[in-house]
PLY file of the C-alpha trace (Angstrom):
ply
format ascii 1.0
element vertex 127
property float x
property float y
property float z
element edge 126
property int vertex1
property int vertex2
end_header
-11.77 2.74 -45.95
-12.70 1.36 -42.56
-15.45 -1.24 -43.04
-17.81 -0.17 -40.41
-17.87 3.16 -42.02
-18.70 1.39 -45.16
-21.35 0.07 -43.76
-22.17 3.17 -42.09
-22.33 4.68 -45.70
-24.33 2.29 -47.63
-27.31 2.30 -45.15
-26.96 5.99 -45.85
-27.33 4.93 -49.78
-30.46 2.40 -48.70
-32.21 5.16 -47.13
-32.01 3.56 -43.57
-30.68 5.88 -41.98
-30.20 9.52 -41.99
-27.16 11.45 -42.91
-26.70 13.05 -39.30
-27.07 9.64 -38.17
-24.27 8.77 -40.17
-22.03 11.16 -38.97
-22.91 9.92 -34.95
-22.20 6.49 -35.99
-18.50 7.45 -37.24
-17.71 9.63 -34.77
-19.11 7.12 -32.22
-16.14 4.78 -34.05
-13.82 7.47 -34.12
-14.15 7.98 -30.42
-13.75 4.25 -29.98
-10.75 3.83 -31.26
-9.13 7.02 -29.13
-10.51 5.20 -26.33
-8.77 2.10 -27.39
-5.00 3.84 -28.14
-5.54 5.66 -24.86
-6.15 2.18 -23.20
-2.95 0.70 -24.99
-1.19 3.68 -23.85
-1.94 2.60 -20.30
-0.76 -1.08 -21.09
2.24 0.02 -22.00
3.04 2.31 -19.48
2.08 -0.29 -17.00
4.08 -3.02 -18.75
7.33 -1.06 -17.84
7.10 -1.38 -14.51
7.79 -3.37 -11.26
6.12 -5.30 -8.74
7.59 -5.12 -5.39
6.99 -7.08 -2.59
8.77 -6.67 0.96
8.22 -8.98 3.48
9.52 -8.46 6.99
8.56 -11.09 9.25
8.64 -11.07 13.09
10.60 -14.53 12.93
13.08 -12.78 10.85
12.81 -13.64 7.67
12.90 -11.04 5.11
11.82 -11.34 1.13
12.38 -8.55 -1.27
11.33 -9.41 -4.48
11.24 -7.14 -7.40
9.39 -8.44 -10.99
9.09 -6.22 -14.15
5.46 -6.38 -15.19
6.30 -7.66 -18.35
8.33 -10.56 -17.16
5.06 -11.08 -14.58
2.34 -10.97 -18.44
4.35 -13.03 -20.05
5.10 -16.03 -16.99
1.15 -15.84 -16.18
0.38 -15.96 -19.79
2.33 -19.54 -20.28
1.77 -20.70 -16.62
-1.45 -18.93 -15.60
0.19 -17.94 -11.53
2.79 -15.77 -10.44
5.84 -18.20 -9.09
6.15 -16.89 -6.25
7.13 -18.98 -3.12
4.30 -18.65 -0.22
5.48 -20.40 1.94
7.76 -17.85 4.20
6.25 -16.46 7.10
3.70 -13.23 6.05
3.50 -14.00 2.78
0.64 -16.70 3.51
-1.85 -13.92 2.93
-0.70 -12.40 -0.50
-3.65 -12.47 -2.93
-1.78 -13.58 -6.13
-4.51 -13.98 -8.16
-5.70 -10.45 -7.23
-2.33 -9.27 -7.75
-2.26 -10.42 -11.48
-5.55 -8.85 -11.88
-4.18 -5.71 -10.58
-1.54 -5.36 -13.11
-3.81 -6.61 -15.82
-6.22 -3.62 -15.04
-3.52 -1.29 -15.00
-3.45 -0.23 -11.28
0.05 0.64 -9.77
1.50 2.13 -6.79
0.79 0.42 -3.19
-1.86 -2.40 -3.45
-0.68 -4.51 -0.27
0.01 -2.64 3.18
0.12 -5.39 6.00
1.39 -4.66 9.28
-0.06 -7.16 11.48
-0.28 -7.84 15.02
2.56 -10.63 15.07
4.94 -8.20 14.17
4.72 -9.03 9.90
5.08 -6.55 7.53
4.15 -7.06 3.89
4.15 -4.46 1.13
3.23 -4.96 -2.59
3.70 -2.13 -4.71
4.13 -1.42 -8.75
5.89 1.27 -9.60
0 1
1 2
2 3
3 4
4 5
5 6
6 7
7 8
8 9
9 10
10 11
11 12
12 13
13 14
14 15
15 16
16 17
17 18
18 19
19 20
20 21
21 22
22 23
23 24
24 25
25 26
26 27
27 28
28 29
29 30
30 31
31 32
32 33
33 34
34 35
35 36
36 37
37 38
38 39
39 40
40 41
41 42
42 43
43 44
44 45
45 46
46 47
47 48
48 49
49 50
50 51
51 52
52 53
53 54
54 55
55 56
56 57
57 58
58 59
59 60
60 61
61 62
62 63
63 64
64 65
65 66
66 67
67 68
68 69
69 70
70 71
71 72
72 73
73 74
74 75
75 76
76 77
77 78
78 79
79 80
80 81
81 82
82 83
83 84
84 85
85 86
86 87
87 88
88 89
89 90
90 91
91 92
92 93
93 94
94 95
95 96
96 97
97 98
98 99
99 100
100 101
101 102
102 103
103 104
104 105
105 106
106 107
107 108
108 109
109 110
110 111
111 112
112 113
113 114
114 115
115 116
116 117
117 118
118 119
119 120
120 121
121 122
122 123
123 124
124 125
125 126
């Protein structure tokens, strides 16, 4: 048995709480714990997919990178940044950091749409 029900159950037996009160509590756990395998379920489903950033600069150089997200946890797990060169021409304004927070809240599809006035173009999306 779970040990927060146990719990649960012997201030039941002490007389501090009531029995309805009981029942809240473990369905307040039960609900809990959906909430946490629904959450999982959305770290896995983000964990099989791919970041993708295009680059198309108006000096000519072009980056198209492609990452599984699970390659991407485990790198900024044992290095703590995304090794990704910044140095070519449009990518000086990628967020990284806010990139690795993106994938570690679960957010996917386009999260970087640049098109700026020089000419640059810069898409990030995980799909």
């Amino acid at each position: 048995m779970n040990e927060e029900i146990s719990k649960i159950l012997k201030m039941v037996e002490e007389g501090k709480i009531t029995a309805d009160k009981a029942q809240e509590l473990i369905e307040a756990i039960g609900d809990k714990k959906t909430s946490t395998s629904v959450q999982l379920a959305q770290d896995d489903d983000i964990i099989n997919k791919t970041l993708k950033i295009r680059v198309n600069s108006h000096e000519g150089d072009v980056v198209n990178v492609n990452l599984p997200i699970k390659f991407i946890k485990t790198v900024l797990k044992t290095f703590g940044k995304i090794p990704i060169n910044t140095d070519v021409k449009g990518m000086e304004n990628i967020d990284l950091n806010l990139i690795a927070e993106a994938i570690d809240n679960g957010i996917s599809g386009k999260i970087v749409d640049v098109n700026s006035a020089d000419g640059d173009i810069v898409e990030v999306t995980i799909e």
